[in-house]
VEXGUZA-72423 format. One record per atom (N, C-alpha, C): x, y, z; residue number from 0. Coordinates in nm, 4 decimals. Example, Ala and Ser with C-alpha at 12.3 -4.5 7.8 and 13.67 -1.06 7.14 Angstrom:
<nodes>
<node <1.3190 -0.5690 0.7800> 0>
<node <1.2300 -0.4500 0.7800> 0>
<node <1.3200 -0.3300 0.7800> 0>
<node <1.2850 -0.2250 0.7080> 1>
<node <1.3670 -0.1060 0.7140> 1>
<node <1.2900 0.0030 0.7870> 1>
</nodes>
This chain:
<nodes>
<node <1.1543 -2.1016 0.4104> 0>
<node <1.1169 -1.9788 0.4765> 0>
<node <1.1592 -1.8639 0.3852> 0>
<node <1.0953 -1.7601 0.3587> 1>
<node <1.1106 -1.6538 0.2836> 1>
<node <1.1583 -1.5411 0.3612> 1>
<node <1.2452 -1.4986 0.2599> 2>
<node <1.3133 -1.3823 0.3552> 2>
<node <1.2544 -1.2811 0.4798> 2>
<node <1.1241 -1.2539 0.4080> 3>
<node <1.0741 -1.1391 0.5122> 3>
<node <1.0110 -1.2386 0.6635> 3>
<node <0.9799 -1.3426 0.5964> 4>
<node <0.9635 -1.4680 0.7340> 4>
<node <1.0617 -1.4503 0.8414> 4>
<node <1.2191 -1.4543 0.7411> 5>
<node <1.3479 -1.4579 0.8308> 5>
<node <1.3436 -1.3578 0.9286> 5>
<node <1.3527 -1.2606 0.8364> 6>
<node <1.3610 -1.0998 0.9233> 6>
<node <1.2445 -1.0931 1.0089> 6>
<node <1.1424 -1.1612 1.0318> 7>
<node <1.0212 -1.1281 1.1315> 7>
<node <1.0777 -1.1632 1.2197> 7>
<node <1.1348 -1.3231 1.2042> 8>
<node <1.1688 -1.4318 1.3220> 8>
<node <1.2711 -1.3752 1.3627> 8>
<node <1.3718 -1.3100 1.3387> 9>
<node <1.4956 -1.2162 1.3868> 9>
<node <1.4230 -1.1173 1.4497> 9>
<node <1.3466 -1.0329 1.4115> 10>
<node <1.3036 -0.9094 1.4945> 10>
<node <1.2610 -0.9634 1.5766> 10>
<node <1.1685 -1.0279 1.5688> 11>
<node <1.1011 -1.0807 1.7449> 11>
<node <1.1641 -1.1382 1.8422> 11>
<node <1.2777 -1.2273 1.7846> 12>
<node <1.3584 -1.3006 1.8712> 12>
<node <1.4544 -1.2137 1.9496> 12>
<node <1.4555 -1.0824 1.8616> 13>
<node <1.5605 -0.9744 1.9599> 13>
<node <1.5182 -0.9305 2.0468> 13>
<node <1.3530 -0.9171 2.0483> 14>
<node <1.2680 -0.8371 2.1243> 14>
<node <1.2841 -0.9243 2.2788> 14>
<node <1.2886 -1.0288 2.2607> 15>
<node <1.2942 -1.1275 2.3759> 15>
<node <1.3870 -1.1163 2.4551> 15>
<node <1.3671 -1.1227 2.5652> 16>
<node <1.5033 -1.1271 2.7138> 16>
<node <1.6005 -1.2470 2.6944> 16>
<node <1.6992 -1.2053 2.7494> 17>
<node <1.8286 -1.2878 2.6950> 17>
<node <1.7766 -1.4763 2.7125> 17>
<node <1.7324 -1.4834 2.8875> 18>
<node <1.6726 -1.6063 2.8700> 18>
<node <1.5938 -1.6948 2.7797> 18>
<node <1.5292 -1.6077 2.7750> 19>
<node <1.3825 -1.6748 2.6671> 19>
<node <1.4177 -1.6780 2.5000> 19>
<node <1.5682 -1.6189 2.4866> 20>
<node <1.6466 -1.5743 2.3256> 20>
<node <1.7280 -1.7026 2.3495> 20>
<node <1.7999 -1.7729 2.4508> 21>
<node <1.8347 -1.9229 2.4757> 21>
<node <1.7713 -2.0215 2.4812> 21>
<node <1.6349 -2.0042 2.5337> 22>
<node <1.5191 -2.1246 2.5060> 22>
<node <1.4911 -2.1366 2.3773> 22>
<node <1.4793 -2.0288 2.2953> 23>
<node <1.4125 -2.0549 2.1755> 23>
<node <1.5709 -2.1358 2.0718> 23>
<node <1.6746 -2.0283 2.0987> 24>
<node <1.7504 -2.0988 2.0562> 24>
<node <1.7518 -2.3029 2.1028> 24>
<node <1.7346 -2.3097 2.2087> 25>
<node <1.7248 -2.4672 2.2161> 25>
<node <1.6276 -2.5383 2.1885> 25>
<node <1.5160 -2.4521 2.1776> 26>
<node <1.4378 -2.5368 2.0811> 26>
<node <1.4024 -2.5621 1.9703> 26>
<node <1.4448 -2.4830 1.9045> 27>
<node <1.4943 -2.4381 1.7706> 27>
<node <1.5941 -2.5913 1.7569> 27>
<node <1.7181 -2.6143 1.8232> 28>
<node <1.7925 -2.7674 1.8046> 28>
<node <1.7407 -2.8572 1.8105> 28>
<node <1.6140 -2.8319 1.9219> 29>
<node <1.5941 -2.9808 1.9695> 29>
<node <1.4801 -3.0295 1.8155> 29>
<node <1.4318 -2.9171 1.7831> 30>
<node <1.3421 -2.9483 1.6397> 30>
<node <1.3911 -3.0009 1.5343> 30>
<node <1.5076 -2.9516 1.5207> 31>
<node <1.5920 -2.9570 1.3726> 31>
<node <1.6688 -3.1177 1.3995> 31>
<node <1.6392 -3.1914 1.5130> 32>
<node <1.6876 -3.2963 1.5309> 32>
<node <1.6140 -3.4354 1.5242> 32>
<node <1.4497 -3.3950 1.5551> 33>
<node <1.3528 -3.4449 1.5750> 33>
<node <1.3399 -3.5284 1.3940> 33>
<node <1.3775 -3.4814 1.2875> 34>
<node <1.3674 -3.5810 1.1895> 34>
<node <1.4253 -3.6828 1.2242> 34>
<node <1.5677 -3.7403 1.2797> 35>
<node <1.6208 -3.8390 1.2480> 35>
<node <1.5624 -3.9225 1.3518> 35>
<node <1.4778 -3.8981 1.4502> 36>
<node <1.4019 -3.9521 1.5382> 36>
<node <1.2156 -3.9798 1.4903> 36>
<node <1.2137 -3.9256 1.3928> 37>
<node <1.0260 -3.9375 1.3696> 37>
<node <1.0110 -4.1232 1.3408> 37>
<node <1.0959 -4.1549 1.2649> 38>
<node <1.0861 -4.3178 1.2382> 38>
<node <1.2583 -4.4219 1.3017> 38>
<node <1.1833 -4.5153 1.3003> 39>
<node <1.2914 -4.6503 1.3677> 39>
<node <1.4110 -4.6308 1.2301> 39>
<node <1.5255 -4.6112 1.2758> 40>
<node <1.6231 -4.6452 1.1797> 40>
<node <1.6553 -4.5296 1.0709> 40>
<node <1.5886 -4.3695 1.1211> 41>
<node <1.6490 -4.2918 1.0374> 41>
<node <1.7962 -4.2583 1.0032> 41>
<node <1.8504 -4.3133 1.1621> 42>
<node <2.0034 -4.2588 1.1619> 42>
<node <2.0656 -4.3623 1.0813> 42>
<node <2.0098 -4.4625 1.0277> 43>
<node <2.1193 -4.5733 0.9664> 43>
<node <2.1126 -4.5370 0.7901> 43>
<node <2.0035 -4.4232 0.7598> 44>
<node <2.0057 -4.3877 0.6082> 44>
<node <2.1489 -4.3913 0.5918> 44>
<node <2.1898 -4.2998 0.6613> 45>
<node <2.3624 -4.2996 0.6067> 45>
<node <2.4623 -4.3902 0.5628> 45>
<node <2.4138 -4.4819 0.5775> 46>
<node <2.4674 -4.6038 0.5811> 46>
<node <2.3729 -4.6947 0.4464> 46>
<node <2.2905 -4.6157 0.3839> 47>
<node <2.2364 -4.6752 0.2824> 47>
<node <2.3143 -4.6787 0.1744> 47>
<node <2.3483 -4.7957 0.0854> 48>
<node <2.4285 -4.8649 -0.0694> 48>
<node <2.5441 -4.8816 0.0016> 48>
<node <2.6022 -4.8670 0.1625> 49>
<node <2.7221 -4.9330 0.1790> 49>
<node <2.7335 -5.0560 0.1681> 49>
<node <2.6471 -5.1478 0.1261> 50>
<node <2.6456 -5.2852 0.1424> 50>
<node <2.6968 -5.3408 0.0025> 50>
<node <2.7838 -5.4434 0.0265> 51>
<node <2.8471 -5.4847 -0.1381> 51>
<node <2.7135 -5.5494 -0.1339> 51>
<node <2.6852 -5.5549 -0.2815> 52>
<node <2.5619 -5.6415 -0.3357> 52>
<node <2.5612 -5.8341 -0.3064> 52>
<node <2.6896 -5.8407 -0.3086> 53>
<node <2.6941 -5.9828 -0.3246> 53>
<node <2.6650 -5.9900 -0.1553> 53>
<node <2.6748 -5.9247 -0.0558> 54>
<node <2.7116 -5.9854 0.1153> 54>
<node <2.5354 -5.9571 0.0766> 54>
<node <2.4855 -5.8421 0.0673> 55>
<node <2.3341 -5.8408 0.1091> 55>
<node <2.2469 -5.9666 0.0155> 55>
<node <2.3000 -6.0145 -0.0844> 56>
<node <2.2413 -6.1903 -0.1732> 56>
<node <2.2584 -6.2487 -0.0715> 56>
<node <2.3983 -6.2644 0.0033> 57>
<node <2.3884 -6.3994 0.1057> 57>
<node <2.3145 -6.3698 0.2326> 57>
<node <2.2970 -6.2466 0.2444> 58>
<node <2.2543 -6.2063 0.3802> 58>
<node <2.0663 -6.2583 0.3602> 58>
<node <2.0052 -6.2229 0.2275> 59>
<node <1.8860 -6.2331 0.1972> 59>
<node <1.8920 -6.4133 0.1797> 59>
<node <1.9678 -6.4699 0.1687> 60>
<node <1.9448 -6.6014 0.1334> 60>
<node <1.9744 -6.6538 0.2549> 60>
<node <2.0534 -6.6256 0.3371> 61>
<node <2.0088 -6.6734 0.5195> 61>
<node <1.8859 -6.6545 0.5480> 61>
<node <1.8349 -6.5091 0.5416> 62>
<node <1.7218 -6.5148 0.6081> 62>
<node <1.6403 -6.6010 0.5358> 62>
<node <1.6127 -6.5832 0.3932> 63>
<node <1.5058 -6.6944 0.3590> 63>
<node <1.4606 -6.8298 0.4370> 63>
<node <1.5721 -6.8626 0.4177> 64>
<node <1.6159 -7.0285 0.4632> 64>
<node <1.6027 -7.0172 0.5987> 64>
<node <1.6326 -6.9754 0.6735> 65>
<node <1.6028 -6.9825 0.8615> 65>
<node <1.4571 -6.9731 0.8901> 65>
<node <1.3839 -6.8499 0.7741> 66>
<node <1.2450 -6.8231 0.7728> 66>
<node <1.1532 -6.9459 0.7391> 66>
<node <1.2089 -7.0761 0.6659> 67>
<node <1.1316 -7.1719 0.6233> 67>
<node <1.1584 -7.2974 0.7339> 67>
<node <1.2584 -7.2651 0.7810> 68>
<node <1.2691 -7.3295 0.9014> 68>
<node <1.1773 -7.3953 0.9992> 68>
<node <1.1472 -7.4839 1.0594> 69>
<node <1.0577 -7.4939 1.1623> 69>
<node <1.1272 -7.5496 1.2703> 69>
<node <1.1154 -7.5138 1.3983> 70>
<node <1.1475 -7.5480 1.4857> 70>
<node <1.0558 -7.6237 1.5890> 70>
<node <1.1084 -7.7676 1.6086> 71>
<node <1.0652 -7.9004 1.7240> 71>
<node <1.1434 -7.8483 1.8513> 71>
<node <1.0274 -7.8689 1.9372> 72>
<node <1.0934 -7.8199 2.0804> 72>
<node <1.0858 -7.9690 2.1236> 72>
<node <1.1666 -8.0457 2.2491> 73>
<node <1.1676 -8.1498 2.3038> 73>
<node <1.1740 -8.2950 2.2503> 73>
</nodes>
């Protein structure tokens, strides 16, 4: 946003009654929150390269192997 953007969105927002200067303020949050919600599993980025390399080899070599698996019922 460019400055004179800023200063528009400030002037107008003053112009507004105290109520409707709290709505915008909350929607204004509820937007700025809406990234970590657009896809499954944004909140776990943070948590991306915590994994020692060697646990995520064994972790990938379980799944392989369970995946080739077949399962007999009865």
């Amino acid at each position: 946003m460019t400055t004179s953007e800023y200063t528009e969105v400030l002037e107008r927002a003053e112009r507004l009654p105290r109520e409707e200067q709290q709505h915008l303020v909350d929607e204004l949050a509820t937007r700025v929150q809406q990234p970590d919600t657009e896809y499954p599993g944004a909140a776990l980025l943070k948590y991306a390269g915590t994994i020692d390399p060697e646990r995520l080899r064994i972790m990938e070599q379980a799944i392989e192997e369970d995946c080739e698996r077949t399962e007999t019922s009865g």
